[in-house]
N, C-alpha and C positions, 0 to 999 in steps of 0.2 A: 538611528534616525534622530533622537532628542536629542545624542551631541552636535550634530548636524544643525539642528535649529535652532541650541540656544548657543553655537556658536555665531549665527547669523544674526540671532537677537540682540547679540552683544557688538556685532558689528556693527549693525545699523543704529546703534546707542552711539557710537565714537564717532560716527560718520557724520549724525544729526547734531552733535556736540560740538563739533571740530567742521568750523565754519571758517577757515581758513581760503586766504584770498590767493588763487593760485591759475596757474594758466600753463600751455604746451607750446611747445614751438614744434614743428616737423623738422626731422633733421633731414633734409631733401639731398640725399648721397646718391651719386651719380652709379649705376648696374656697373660693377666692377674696379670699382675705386675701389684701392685698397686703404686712404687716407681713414683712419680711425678716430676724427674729431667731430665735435658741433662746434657751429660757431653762433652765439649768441647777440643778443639787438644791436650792440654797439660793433661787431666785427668780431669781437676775440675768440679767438679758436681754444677747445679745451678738447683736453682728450676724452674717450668713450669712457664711459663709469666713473670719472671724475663729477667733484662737488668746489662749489666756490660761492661766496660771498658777493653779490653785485652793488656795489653804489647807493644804489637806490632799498637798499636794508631788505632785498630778498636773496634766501638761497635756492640755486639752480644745483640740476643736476644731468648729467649728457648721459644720452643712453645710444644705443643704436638708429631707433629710429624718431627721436626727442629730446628735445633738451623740458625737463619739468622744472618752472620755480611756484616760489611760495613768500609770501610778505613774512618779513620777523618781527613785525610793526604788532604790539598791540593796540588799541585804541581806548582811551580811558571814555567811558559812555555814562558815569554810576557815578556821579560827584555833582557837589552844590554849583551850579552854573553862573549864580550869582555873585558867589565870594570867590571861587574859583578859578582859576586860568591853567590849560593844561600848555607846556613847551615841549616841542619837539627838539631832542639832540641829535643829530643825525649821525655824531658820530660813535654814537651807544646804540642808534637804532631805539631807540626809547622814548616811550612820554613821561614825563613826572609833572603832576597835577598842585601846582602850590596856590596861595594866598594871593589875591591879588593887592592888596592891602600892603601884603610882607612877603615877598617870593621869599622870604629865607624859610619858611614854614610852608611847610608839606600839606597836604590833604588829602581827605578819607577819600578812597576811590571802594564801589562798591561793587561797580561792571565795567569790565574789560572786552571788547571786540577786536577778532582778527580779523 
């Protein structure tokens, strides 16, 4: 019974930790189809248990009856606002928080949000 509860204790720690921005699609399969894909916001078909990367810097994943995604964005929230500018790369899926002063110089980030 105590591994029981401090395995739950420790779930609900990762759980409350891991604030991650994420959402379901229904995979709406038609009673006897035998087609074995989801097809995701833009139309693309993927097959069952398959994982992929979308555009927009979230990974999805097709299951039988959902497709599950999750942002790969973290968000810088913990840096000086004033000297600061955070840019987005979209093709890194990244923020890097520089100088506004001197983009070629970085800055302290101290809190990250997903």
């Amino acid at each position: 019974m105590n591994v029981l509860l401090g395995g739950f204790v420790i779930f609900a720690t990762f759980v409350t930790l891991c604030n991650a921005s994420c959402y379901v699609i229904p995979n709406e399969g038609v009673p006897g189809d035998s087609t074995r894909e989801c097809t995701d916001l833009e139309g693309n078909k993927h097959p069952i248990n398959s994982k992929w990367q979308t555009d927009n810097c979230e990974t999805c994943s097709c299951y039988e009856t959902e497709i599950f995604c999750c942002t790969l964005v973290s968000t810088p929230v913990g840096y000086d606002k004033n000297n600061c500018q955070r840019i987005f790369k979209k093709e890194d899926c990244k923020y890097f928080v520089v100088e506004k002063k001197d983009p070629k110089k970085t800055c302290s980030v101290s809190q990250w949000i997903i």
